[in-house]
N, C-alpha and C positions, 0 to 999 in steps of 0.2 A: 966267156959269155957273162953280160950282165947279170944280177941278180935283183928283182926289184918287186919291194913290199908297197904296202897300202896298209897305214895304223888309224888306226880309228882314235882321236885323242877328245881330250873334253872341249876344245877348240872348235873341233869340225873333222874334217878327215886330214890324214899327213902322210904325202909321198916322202919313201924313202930312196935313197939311190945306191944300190953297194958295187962296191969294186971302184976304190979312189971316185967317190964323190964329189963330186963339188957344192957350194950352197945351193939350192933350189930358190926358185923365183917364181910370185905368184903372182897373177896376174886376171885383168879382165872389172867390168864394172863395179866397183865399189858402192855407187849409191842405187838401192831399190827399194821400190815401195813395200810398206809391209803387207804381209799373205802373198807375197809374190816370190817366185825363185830366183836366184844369182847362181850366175855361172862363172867357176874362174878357173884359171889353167896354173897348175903349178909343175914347172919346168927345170934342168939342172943343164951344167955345160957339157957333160960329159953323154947326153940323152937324145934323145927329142922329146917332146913331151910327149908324158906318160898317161898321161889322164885327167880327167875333171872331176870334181867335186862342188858338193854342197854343202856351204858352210855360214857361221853367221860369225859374227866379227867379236874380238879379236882371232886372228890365225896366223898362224905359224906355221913351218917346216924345216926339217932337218934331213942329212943322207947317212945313212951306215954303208959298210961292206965288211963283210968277216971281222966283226967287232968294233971296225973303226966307224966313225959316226962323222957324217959333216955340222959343219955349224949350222945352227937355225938360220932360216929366211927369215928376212928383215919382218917383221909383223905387217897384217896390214887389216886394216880398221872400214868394216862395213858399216856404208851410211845409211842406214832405214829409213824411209820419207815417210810420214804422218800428216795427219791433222787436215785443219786445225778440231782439234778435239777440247773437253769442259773448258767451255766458255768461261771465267768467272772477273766478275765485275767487286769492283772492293773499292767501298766498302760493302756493302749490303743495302742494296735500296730498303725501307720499310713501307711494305705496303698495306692499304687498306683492305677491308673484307671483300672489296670488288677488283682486287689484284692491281689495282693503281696504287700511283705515287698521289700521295697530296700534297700539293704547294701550294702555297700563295702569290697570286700575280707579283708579279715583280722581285721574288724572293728568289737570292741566290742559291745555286746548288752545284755540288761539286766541292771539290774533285774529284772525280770516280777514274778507278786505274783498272785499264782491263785487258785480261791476260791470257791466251791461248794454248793447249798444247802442241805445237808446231815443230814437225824438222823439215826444211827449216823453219827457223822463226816466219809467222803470220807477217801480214802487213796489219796493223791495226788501223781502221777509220771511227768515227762517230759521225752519223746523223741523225739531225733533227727534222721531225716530221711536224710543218705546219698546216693550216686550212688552205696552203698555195700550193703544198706540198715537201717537198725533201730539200735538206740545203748543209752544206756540211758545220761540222759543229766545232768550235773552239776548242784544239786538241793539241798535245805534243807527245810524239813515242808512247803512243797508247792512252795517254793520261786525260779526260777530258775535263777541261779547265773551270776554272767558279764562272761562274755567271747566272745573267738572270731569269725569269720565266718570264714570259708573253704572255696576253690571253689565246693568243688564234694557235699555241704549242699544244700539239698534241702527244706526244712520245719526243723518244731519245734514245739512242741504239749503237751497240756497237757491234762492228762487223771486221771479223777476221778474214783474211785473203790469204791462199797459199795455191798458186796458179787458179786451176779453173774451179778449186776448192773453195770455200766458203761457208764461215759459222757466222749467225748472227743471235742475236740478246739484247730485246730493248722493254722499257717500261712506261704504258700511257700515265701519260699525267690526268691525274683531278685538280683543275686547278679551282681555289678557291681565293675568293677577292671580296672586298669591302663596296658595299653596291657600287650602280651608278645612281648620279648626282638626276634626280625626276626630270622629267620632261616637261615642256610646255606646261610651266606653273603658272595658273590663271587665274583671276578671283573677278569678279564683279557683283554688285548687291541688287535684291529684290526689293522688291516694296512694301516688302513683309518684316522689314527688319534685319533679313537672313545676309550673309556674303556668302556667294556659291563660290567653292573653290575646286579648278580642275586640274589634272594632272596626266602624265602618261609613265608608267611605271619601268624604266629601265632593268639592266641586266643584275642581277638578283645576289651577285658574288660567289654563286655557288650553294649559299645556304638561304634558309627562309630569310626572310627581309620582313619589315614593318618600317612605316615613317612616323617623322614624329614633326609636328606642325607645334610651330611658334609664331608667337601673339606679342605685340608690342602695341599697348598704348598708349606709351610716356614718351620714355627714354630706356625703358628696359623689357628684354626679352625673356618670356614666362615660356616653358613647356605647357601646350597646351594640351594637347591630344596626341596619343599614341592611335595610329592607325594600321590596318593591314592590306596586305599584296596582294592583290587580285591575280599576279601573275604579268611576267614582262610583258611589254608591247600595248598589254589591257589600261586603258581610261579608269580615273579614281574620279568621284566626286563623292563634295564634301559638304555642306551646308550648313555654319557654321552661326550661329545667335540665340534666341533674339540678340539684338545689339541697341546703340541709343544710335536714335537720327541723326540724321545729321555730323555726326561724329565721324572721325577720320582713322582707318586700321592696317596695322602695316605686319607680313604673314612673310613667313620664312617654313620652309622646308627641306626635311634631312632623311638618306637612306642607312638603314642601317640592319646588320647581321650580327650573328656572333664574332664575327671577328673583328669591324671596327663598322664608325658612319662612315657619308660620303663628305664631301664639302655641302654647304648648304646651297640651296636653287638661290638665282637672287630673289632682291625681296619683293611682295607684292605691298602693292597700295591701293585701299578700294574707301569709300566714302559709302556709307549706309544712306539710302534714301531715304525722305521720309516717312512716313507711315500713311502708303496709300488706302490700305483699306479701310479704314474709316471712314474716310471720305467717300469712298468708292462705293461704301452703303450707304452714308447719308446721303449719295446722289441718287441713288439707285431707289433706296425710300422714297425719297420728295421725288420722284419720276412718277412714285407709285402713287401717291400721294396726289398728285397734279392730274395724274390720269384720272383717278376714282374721281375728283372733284370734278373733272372735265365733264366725265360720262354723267355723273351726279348732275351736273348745272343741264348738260342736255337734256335728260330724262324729267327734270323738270319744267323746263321752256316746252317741249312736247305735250307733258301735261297739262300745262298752261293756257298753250295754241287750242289745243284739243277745246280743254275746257271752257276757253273764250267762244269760239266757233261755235262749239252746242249751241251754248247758252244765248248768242245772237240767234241762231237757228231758231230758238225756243219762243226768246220773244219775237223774233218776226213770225212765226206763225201765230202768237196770241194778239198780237198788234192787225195779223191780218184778219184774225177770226171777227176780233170786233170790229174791223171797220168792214167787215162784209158784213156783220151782224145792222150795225148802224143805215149801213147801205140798205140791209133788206126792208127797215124798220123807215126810213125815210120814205124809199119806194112805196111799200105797206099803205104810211098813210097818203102820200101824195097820190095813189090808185082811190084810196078810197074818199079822200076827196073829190077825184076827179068822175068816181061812180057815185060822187053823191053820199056817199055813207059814214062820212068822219066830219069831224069838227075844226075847227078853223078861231080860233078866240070864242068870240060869245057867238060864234055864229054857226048853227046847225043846220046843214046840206041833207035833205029826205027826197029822195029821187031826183024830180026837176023841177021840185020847190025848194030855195034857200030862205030858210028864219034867222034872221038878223036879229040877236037881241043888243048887240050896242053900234058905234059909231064906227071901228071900227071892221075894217075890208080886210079879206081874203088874199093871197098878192096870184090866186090863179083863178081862173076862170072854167067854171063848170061845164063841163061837156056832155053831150048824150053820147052812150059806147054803139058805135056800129055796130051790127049782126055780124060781123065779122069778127070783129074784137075778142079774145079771151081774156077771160079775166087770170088776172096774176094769179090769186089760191090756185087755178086751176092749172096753173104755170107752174107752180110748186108742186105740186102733187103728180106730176108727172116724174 
């Protein structure tokens, strides 16, 4: 009858087989995931198997029987599945205080090599995440290659694969860039001597911005004015003189950051008008001027009317006083001659006697007054 041990070795466990053993033969899955169990069967020819065990790789077995020993089973090498486990990318991004990457538009970056712990080995990807969204990244065998930054790059990541496993590790970009070149650069001049200059303030590079406006009125270009940024998208004006009339000015404009300008806008050309307002009071004066005398020349012709008008009024009433006065004084004596009691040249009329003292006649003819008759004083007195 057989004889048959179970040794506990630093391997794992080891069937023995006594009584003319033969080698043992292990057998069953060799790859499992880790925290998981494996089961194998270790078996000899002279048996059937004997039992299972739990074991982690490398393993071995042998058989004895009453001192003799068989040879070891061939070894056999458990494969532990992981991962992917520490991510690490290398070199070491360096990041800012807001856990970004800073670059500058168009600035190369890379190679970054990244590396998993995997059995088996990961698949390595890299992608880059834009404003369109995800697209794969310029890569070989893990390694993601130079190249350059975009403005619309948001991140860049790598992603390890080991079936339905998956590590990922990426780093958003800050990207910083050299403005843009201004917007609709405008100039046209006032009347006032001024050139009004407008703008539209593009995208900023990431850092504060300011422009800086240049004056030509030769053949060469002065710094004229450093200005500041209201903020993209936002309207700049600028109103730039006095200046000389008539005169002709040719205006350039630049974005610019700490890290560099843009190209310059093209240029403007504007011609100063001449100096309206001057004029524009002297017209405004003599308007004033012209009126006051207007109303002036009125206010005296009125007066004038006025005063002409009285003053015929005045004398036709003293023109008619006396000829009513003459009228009444005519009437007066031609009554009282005709009653007999007025004078006539040398000749004195007393009731209905006439004394003639010269040659000359009277040219009327004396009448006696009927009972009926009033006399004129008595006409007046009424």
């Amino acid at each position: 009858m057989l004889l048959f041990q179970v040794i506990l070795m630093a391997c794992g466990l080891l069937c023995i087989v006594q009584d003319r053993p033969s080698n043992p033969n292990i057998t069953g899955d060799l790859n499992v995931e880790v925290n998981r169990y494996i089961t194998l069967t270790c078996s000899s020819n002279s048996i059937q198997p004997l039992t299972t065990i739990q074991s982690s790789s490398p393993c071995l077995t042998h058989a004895t029987e009453d001192g003799l020993e068989s040879d070891r089973s061939v070894p056999v090498q458990i494969n532990p599945l992981y991962g992917p486990d520490r991510l690490t990318i290398t070199p070491e991004p360096l990041l800012n205080i807001n856990g970004k990457l800073t670059v500058k538009k168009w600035e190369t970056i890379g190679p970054f090599v990244c590396t998993a712990d995997c059995n088996p080995p990961c698949n390595i990807t890299w992608k880059i995440k834009t404003s369109d969204g995800f697209s794969a990244g310029r890569s070989m065998m893990g390694t993601f290659l130079k190249q350059a930054v975009q403005k619309n790059m948001l991140l860049f990541r790598c992603i390890a694969h080991r079936g339905k496993n998956t590590l990922k590790r990426g780093f958003q970009f800050d990207i910083k860039d050299i403005p843009q070149i201004p917007i609709n650069f405008t100039g046209y001049s006032f009347t006032n001597r001024y050139i009004n200059l407008t703008w539209i303030s593009g995208f900023n590079g990431g850092y504060d911005q300011f422009f800086i406006l240049y004056l030509n009125e030769g053949s060469t270009w002065t710094e004229e004015r450093n200005l500041t940024d209201p903020g993209e998208g936002r309207e700049v004006k600028f109103d730039h003189g006095p200046l000389t009339p008539g005169s002709e000015y040719w205006f350039r404009l630049q974005s610019c950051n700490k890290i560099n300008c843009s190209s310059t806008s093209d240029d403007v050309r504007a011609v100063v008008e001449e100096d309206g307002a001057k004029l524009t009071d002297a017209i405004v004066v003599i308007c004033i001027l012209s009126t006051l005398f207007g109303i002036t020349c009125l206010v005296v012709a009125v007066i004038v009317i006025c005063k002409t008008r009285y003053g015929n009024k005045n004398q036709k009433d003293t023109h008619g006083d006396q000829t009513i006065q003459l009228e009444e004084k005519l009437m007066t004596e031609h009554y009282e001659n005709v009653q007999g009691t007025g004078t006539c040249g040398d000749v004195t009329v007393q009731g209905d006697v006439r004394v003639q003292s010269s040659d000359v006649d009277c040219d009327h003819t004396t009448l006696e007054r009927p009972d009926h008759e009033t006399v004129y004083e008595e006409l007046k007195s009424i």
